[in-house]
N, C-alpha and C positions, 0 to 999 in steps of 0.2 A: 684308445677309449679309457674311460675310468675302469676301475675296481668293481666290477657289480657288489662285490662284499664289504666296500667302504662305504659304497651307496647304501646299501641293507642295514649296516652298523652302526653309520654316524650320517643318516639323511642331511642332519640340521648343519654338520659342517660344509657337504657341497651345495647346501642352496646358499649357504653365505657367503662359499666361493664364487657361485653362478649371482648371486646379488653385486659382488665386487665384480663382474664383469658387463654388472649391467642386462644381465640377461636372465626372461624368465621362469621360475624354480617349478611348474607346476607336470612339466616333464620327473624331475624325479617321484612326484607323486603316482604316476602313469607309470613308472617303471618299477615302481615299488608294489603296485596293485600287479601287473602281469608277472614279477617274479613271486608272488604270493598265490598266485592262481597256478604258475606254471611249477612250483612245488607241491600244491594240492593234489594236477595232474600225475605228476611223476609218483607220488604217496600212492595216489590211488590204484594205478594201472601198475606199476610193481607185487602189489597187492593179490592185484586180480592174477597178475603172472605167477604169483607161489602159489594160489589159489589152484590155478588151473594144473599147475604142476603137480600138486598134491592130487587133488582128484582123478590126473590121467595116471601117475601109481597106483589109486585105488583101486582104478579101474579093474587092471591089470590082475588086482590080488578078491577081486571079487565073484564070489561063484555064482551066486544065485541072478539070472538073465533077466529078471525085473526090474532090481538093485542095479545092476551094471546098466543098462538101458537106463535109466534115473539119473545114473552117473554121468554118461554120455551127453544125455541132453543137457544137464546143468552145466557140465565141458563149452558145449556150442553155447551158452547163454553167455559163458565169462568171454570168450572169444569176442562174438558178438559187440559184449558193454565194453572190451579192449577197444575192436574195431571201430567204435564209436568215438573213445576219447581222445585216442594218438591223434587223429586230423584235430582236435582240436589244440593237442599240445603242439604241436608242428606251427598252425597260425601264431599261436600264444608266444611261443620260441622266435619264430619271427617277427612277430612284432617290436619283441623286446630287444632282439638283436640291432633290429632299424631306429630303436628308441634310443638306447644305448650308444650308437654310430654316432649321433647327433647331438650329442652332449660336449659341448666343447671342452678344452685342459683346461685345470684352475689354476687360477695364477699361484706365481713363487709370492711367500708373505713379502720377498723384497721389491716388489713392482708398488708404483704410486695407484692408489684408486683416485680414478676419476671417469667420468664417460667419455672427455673432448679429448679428441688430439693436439688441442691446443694447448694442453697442458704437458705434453709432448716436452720432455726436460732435456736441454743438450749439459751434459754433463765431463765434458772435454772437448776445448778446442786446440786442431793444431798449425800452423801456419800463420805466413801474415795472408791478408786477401791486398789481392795486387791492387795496386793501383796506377792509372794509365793518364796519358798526357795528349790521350785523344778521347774521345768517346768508344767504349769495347762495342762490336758487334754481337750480335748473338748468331750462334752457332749458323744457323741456316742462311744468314747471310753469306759469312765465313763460306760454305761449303760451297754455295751455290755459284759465288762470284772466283772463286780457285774452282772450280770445274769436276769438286771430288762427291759431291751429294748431288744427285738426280732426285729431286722429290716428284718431277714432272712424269716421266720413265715409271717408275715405282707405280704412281696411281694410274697409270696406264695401260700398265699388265697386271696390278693386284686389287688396284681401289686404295683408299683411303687408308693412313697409317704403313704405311711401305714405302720404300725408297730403294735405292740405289748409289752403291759407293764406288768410285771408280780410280783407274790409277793410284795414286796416293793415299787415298780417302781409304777404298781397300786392303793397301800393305798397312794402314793405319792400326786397320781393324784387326788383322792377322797378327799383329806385330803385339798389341796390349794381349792377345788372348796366350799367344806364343810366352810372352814374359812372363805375364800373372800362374802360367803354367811350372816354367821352371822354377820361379819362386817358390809356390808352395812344395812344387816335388823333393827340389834339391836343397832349397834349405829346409824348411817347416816340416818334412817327412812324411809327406803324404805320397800314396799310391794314385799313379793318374787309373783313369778307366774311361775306355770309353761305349759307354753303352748306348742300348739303341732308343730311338728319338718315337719312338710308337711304342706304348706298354696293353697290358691286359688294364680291365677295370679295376680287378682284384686290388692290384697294387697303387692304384686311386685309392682306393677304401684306406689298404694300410698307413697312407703318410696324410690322411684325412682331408682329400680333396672331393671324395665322394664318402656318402652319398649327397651331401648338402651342398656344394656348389658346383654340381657337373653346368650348370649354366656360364663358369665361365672357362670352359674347356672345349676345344675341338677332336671331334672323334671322326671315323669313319663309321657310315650309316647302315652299312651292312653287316662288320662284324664287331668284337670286342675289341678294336685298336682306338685307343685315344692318343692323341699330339699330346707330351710330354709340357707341364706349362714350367716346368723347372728341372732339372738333372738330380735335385733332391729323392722324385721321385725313384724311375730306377736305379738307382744307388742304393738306395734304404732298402730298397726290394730284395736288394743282392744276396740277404742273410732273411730273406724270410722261409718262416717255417724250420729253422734252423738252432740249434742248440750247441753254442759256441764254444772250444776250449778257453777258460778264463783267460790263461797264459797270452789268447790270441787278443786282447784287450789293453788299451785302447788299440780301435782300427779308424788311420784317417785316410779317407779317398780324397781326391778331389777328380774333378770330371768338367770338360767345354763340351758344350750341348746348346744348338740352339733353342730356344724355348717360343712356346705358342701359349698366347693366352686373350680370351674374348674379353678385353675390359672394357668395362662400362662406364662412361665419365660423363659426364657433365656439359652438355654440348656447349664450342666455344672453349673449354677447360685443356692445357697442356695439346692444343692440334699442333701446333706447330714444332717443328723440327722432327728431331728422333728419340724423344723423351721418352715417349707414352704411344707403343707399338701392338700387332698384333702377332710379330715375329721380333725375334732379339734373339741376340750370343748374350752369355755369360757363364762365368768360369766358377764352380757352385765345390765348397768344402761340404764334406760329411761326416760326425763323426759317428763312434758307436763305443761306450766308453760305462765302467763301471756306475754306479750310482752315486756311491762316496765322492765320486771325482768331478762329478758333470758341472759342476760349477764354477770351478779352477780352468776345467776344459771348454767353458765359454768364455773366459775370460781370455785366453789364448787362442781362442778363432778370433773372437774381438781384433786382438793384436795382428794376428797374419792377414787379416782385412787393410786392418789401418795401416801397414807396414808399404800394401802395393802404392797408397795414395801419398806414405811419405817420399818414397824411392821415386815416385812418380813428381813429387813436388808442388801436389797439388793440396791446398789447405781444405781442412774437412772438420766435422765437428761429430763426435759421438753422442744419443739422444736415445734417454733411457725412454721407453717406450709405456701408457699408461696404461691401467687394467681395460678401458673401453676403445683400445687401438690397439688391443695383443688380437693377432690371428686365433683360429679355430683351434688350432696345436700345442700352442707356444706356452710355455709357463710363464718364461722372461725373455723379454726381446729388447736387442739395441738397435739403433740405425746408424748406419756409418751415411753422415752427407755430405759433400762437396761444392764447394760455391762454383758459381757459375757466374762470371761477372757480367755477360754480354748478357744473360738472360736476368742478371739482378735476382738471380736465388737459389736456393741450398735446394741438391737432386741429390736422392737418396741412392748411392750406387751399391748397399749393401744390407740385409736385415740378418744379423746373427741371434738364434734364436735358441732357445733349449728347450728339449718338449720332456724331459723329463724321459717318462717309461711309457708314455700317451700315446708311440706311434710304434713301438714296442708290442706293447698287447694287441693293435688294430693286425699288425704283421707278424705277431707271434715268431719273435726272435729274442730269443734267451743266451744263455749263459751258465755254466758253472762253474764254480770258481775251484775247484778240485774235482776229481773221477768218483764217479758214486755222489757226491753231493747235489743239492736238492734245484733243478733249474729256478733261477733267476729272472726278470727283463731286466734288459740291459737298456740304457739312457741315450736317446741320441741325440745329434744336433746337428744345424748344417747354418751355412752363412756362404754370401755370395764373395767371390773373390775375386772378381766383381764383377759388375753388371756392364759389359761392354759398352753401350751407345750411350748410356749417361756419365761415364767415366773420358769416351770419346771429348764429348761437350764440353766438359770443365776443363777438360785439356786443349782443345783447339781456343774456345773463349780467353784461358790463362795465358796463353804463349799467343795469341795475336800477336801481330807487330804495327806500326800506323801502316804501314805498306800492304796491309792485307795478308801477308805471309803468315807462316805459324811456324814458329820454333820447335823443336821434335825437342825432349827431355834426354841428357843425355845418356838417361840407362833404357831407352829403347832404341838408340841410333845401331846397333849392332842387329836387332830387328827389323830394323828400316834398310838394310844394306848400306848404309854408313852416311844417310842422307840427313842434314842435320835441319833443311827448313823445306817447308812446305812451300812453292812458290807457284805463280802462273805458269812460268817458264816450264815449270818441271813436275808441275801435278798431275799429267797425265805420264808418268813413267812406264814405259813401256811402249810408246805408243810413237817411236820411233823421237822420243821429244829429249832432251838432253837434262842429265839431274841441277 
């Protein structure tokens, strides 16, 4: 969340940031009235409480039983006008907590203003986009005709948006999440973790997925467990409530988590294939990194992003992201995309983002940068490394063959158990079928 005391300070500079984001400023006015009420509160009932303390001394040192009975009652009256106003400072406090929640981060001054996504800047390209001497399939062709994608199966035990990868389609999936793993561990230095795929709400709140969009979260109905819609979440959680030794700075995780998320599209829009799910793998960075540095330190998630697609050899393009397409969190956001030739277009298989201190103060996780010195928030970020089934696509569409086969890249054939093409013959491995 923001600063309440930059809001208090400098109102006129976050309604210009909430104007650069396209979104309406009359919420700070609403939070600028209930922390002026909820000040008035706390003045007056501290008041009443030295009040009342003074007069139960009096008490005590008064002798005459008319006087002190005088005293007493006027005791029960401050009590009384206490009792009366805390429930109102309690609503007041919650209100403003709730108003506060809902304030999205204001952009970095380096993000383009605009409202469309169309204005969505790709600001590096790297590879060539292949070109074929047949017509390329698109992906669910590919899968369906080699025997490795069940879309049929899927919507027959889940519904709509679900599938099923089988034999080779499978070790496919294991094998990118397997690599993108030791990537980032062993070279880039990140700590894996694997944490759990159900959190508390609280920790929704902290990385700003509630309270404003539990609509597109799945929970269980009975208690506080929500499905995880990314690994950002409990990662970020990991140091909440926590005051970190500075020394222990930067900390990079990364974490495979499958993710659950209810999205809402456009009927007819991205149904096909395994683009646009309500379940997916992906292999998610996290950082948690001084303030000074968070910027340097998105530019090197950036890079450990890009690095899987080049190793992978598949061509992608970096796309600065604009003030009216930054998420709820994000200061500054990039999109890592990959073409997709059988589907004739660029999937987003990564969004590296920096929120600044904005998901910091929601999860109250600080820092000091020496013993005795004054706690901090500390800056985090996260970026996908990457997003399995859309990274899947650009790689089965890229490496088609006319034969319908698919070429495995040769820095995942050691993942694959040393199998270099995807074929009819041998798609279903395991399955007593010959590689």
């Amino acid at each position: 969340m923001l600063d309440l005391k930059l809001i208090r300070e400098n109102p006129e500079y976050v309604k210009e940031g909430l104007r650069k984001l396209f979104e309406p400023t009359e919420i700070i006015d609403e939070i600028l009235e209930l922390d002026q009420r909820r000040r008035e509160l706390l003045t007056e009932i501290e008041a009443l409480r030295a009040q009342r303390n003074a007069e139960s001394k009096a008490i005590g040192r008064t002798k005459d039983p008319e006087e002190r009975q005088k005293r007493i009652e006027g005791v029960r009256e401050i009590n009384a006008r206490i009792e009366a106003l805390e429930p109102e400072l309690e609503a007041v406090e919650a209100k403003l907590n709730d108003l506060l929640l809902r304030v999205p981060n204001l952009p970095h001054e380096s993000v383009p203003v605009s409202p469309s996504e169309e204005d969505n800047k790709p600001v590096k390209y790297w590879g060539d986009i292949p070109e074929f001497d047949f017509e390329p399939k698109p992906h669910w062709e590919l899968g369906e005709e080699l025997g490795i994608i069940d879309f049929e199966r899927g919507v027959k035990i889940s519904g709509s948006r679900f599938f099923v990868l089988k034999g080779l389609g499978a070790l496919l999936n294991r094998a990118l999440i397997q690599f993108m793993l030791d990537l980032h561990i062993e070279k880039h230095g990140y700590l894996e973790v694997y944490p759990p795929f159900m959190v508390r709400g609280h920790c929704l709140v902290g990385t700003g997925n509630l309270p404003k969009f539990g609509e597109n979260l799945f929970r269980d109905i009975e208690e506080d467990y929500w499905w995880i819609p990314t690994a950002e979440v409990p990662v970020t959680n990991l140091y909440r409530d926590e005051v970190l030794d500075g020394d222990m700075l930067p900390i990079y995780h990364v974490a495979y988590t499958p993710c659950f998320r209810r999205e809402k599209v456009s009927a007819g829009r991205d149904v096909r294939g395994i683009q646009r799910l309500y379940q997916f793998d992906k292999v998610e960075m996290v950082k948690f990194v001084k303030p000074e540095t968070s910027m340097d330190e998105l530019e090197s998630l950036i890079r450990n992003a890009e690095e899987v697609a080049e190793l992978l050899g598949l061509p992608y393009r970096r796309v600065q992201i604009v003030t009216g397409d930054l998420s709820f969190t994000a200061a500054v956001k990039y999109d890592i995309e990959m073409w997709a030739p059988g589907m004739q277009s660029w999937l987003e298989v990564s969004s590296c983002s920096n929120f600044m201190d904005f998901q910091a103060r929601r999860a109250n996780i600080r820092f000091r940068r020496e013993p005795g010195a004054r706690p901090e928030y500390v800056h985090t970020l996260n970026g996908s490394g990457l997003a399995i089934p859309r990274t899947m696509i650009a790689l089965m569409e890229t490496y088609q063959q006319e034969d319908g086969s698919i070429l495995i890249p040769e820095v995942l054939r050691p993942y694959m158990k040393g199998i270099e093409r995807i074929t009819k013959e041998n798609a279903l491995y395991g399955h007593n079928v010959p590689r």
